[in-house]
C-alpha positions as CSV (number, residue, x, y, z in Angstrom):
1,X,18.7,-77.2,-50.3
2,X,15.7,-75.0,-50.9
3,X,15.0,-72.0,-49.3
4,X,11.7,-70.8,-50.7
5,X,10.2,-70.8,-47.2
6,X,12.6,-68.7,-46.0
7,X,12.7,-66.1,-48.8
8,X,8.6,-66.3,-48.7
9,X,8.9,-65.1,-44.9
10,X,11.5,-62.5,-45.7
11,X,9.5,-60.7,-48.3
12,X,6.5,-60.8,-45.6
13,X,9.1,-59.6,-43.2
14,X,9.9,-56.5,-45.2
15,X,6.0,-55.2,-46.3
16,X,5.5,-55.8,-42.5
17,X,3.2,-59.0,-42.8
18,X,5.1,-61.2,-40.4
19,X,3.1,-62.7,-37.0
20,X,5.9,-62.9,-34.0
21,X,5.9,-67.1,-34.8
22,X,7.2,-66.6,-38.3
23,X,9.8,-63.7,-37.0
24,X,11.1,-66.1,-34.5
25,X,11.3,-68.8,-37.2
26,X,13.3,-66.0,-38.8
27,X,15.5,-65.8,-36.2
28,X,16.6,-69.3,-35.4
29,X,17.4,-69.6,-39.4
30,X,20.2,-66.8,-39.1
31,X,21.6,-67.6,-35.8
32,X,22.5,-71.1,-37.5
33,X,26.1,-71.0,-38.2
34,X,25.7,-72.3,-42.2
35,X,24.0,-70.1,-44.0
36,X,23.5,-68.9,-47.9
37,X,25.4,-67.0,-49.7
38,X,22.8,-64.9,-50.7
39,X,20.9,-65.1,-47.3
40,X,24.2,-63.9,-45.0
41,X,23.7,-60.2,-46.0
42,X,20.5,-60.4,-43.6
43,X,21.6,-62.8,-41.0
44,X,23.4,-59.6,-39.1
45,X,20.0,-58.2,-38.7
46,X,18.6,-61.0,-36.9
47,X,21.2,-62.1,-34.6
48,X,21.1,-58.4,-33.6
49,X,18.9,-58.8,-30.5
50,X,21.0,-62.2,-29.7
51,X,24.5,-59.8,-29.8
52,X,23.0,-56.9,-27.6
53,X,21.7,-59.4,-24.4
54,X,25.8,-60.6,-24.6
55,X,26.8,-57.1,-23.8
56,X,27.3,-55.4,-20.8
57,X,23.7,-53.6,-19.5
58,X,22.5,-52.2,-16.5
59,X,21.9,-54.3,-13.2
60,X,18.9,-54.8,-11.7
61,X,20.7,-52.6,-8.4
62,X,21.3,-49.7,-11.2
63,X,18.7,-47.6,-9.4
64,X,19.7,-48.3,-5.9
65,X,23.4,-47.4,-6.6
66,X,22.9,-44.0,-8.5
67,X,20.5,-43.0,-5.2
68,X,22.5,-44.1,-2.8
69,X,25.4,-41.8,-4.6
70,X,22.8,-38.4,-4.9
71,X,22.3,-39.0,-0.9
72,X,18.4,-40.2,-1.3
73,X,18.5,-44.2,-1.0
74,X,14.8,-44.3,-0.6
75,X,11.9,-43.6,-3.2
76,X,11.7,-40.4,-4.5
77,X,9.0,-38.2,-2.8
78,X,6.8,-35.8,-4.5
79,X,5.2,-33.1,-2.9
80,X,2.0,-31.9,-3.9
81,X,1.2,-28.3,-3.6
82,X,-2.7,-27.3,-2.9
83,X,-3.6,-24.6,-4.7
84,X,-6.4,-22.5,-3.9
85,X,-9.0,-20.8,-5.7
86,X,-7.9,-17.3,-4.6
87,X,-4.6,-18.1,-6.2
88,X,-5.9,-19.6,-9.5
89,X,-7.6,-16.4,-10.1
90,X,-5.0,-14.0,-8.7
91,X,-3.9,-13.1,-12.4
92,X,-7.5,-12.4,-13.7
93,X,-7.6,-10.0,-10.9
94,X,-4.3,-8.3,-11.9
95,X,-5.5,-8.4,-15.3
96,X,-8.8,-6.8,-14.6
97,X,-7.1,-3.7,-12.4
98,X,-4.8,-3.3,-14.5
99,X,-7.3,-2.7,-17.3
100,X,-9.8,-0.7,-14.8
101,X,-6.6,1.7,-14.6
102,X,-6.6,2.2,-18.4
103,X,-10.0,2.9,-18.5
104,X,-9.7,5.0,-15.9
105,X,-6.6,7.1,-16.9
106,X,-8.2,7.2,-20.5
107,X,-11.1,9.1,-19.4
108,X,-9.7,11.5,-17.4
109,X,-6.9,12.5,-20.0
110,X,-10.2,12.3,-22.5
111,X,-12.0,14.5,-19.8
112,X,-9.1,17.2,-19.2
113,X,-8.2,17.0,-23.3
114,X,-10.9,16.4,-25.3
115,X,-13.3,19.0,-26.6
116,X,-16.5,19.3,-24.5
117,X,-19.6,19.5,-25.6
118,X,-21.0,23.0,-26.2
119,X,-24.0,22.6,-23.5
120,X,-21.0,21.5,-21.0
121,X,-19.1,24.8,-21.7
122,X,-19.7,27.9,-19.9
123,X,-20.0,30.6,-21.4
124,X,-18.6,33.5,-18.6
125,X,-19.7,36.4,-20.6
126,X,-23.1,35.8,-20.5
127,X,-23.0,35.2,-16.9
128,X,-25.0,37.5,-14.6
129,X,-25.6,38.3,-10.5
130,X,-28.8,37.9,-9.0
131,X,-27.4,40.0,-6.2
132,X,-26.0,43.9,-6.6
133,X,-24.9,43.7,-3.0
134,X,-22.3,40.7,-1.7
135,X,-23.6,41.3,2.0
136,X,-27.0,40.5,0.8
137,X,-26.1,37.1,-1.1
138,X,-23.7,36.3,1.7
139,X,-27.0,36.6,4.4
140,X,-29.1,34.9,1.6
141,X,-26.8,31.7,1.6
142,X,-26.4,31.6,5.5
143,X,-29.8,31.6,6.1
144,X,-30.3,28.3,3.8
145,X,-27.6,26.6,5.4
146,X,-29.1,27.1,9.2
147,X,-32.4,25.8,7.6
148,X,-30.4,22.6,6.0
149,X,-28.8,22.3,9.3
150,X,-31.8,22.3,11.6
151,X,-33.1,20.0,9.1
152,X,-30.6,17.3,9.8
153,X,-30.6,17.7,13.5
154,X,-34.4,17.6,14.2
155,X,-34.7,14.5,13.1
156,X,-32.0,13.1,15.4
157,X,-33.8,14.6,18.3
158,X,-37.0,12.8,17.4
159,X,-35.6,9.4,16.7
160,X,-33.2,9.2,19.7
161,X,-37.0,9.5,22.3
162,X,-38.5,7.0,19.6
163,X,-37.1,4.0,21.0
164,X,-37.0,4.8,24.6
165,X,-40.1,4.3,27.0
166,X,-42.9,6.5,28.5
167,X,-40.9,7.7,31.9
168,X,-37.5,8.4,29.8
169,X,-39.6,10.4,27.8
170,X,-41.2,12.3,30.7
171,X,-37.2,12.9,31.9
172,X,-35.8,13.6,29.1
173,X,-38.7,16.9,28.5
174,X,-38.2,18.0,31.9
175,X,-34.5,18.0,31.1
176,X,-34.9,19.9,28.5
């Protein structure tokens, strides 16, 4: 008998040129029981897929069993966790303290280390008092502060009869 045919769709079959028709043709040919010589060497490879539905597989209650053993017989539930914006960004905020710190730390170590500028520096030796007499400077500096202080508390005064009416006015002054 000739088997051209046959050893035409093998050669297909191996540069990957077969449609599903001519593999199935393929298969019925090697799960005949006579077969040539020189074609038996392939018919293993064919009447693979044949073998493997024969053997023992999993049931279509597979699933059902194995949950009912782990203690959860129904459908596995999944949980889904909102997340909110606050958190999303929660390690950019880190991130950007954390950095704020080293900038931070760096230029007050670069302030208390580093060299200063010379028009920073002073120079104590060159330093001179206005004032011969402490009593004097000491009169001279409380009598700027009682001016800064009835500075600030005029204005109160004035802003507090602002807002009221013509006869609080009138009580207030006579208060007064």
């Amino acid at each position: 008998m000739d088997y051209k045919y046959i050893e035409q769709l093998l050669e297909r079959y191996w540069i990957c040129e077969t449609s599903l028709e001519e593999e199935s043709i393929l298969r019925a040919f090697f799960s005949q029981e006579d077969v040539p010589a020189s074609l038996r060497k392939y018919k293993s490879l064919f009447i693979f897929e044949q073998k493997t539905k024969k053997e023992d597989c999993l049931g279509d209650d597979f699933d059902k069993r194995i949950l009912a053993i782990t203690g959860d017989a129904e459908t596995p539930k999944v949980k889904a966790v909102r997340v909110s914006i606050h958190e999303r960004l929660m390690p950019l905020f880190k991130a950007a303290a954390v950095v704020a710190m080293i900038v931070a730390l760096g230029g007050a170590a670069q302030f208390q280390f580093g060299n200063k500028p010379a028009d920073e520096e002073i120079d104590y030796e060159d330093y001179k008092d206005t004032y011969n007499d402490p009593t004097a400077a000491y009169d001279k500096v409380e009598n700027a502060l009682e001016m800064i202080s009835e500075g600030f508390s005029q204005p109160q005064q004035n802003d507090s009869i602002v807002g009221m009416g013509d006869a609080a006015k009138n009580d207030m002054r006579r208060t007064e």
